[in-house]
C-alpha positions in Angstrom: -9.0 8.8 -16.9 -5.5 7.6 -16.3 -4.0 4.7 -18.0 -0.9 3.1 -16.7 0.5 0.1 -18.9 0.7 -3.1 -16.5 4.3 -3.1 -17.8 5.7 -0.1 -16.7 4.1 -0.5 -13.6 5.6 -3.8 -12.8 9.1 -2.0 -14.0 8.6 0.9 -11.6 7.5 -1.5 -8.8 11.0 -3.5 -9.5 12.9 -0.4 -9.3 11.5 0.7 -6.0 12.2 -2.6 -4.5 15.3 -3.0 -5.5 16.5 0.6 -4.1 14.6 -0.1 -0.4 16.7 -3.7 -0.9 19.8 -1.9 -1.0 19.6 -1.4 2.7 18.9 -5.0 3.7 15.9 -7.8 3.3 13.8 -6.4 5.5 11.7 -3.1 5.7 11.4 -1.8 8.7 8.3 1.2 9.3 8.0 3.3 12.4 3.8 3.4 12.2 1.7 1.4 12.7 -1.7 2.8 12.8 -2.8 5.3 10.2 -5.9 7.1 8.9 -7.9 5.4 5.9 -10.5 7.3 4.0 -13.4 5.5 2.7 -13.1 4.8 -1.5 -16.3 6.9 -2.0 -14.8 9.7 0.0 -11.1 9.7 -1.3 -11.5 11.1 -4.7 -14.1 13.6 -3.8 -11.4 16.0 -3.7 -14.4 19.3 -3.6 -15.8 17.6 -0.2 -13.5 16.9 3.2 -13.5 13.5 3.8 -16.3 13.1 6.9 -16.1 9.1 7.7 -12.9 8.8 8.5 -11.4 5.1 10.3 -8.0 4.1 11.9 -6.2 1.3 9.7 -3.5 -1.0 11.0 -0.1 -1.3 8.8 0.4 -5.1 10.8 -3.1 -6.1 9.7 -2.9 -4.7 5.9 0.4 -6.4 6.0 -1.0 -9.7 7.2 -3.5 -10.1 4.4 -0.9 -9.6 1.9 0.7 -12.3 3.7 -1.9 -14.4 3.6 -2.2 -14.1 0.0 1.2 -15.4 -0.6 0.6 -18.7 1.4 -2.4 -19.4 -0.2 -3.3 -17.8 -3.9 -7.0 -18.8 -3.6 -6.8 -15.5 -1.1 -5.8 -13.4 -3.7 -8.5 -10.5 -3.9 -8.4 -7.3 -6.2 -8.9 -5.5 -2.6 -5.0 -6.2 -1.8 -3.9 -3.2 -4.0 -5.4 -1.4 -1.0 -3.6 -3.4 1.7 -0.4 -3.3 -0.6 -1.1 0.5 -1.7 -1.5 1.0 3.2 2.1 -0.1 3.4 3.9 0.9 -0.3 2.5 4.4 1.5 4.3 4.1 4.9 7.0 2.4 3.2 7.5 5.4 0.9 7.1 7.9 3.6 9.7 6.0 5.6 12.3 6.1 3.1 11.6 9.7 1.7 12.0 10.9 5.9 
């Protein structure tokens, strides 16, 4: 088991965003479509994952969205969606 204090975390997070804000307000990714493997599948690491499916950095994007406009959206699922882009986002800035 790892634990990660919600404080640190937040601290990271604030970091991060402030180095990608260096560049300017807005983030801008190459991809769009990328390969999701399914929560039971993704820490199996002694099996290949078998059910892979296509996800969409616009869509995953557009829930988080959503969530801001209205907070009765907010579900525990958009670490996922925010975890899809924080990925390309990362990738993007590390290329």
């Amino acid at each position: 088991m790892v634990e990660i204090p919600v404080d640190k975390l937040k601290g990271v997070f604030d970091l991060l965003v402030e180095r990608i804000s260096a560049g300017g307000q807005v983030v801008e990714i190459d991809a769009e479509e990328f390969w999701s493997v399914p929560r039971d599948q993704a820490y199996d690491v002694y099996n290949e994952p078998r059910d892979l499916t296509i996800g969409a950095l616009s869509d995953s994007w557009g829930y988080l969205d959503d969530m801001l406009s209205d907070p009765d959206r907010v579900v525990g699922y958009g670490f996922v969606w925010l975890s899809e882009v924080l990925r390309a986002i990362g990738d993007e800035a590390s290329s």
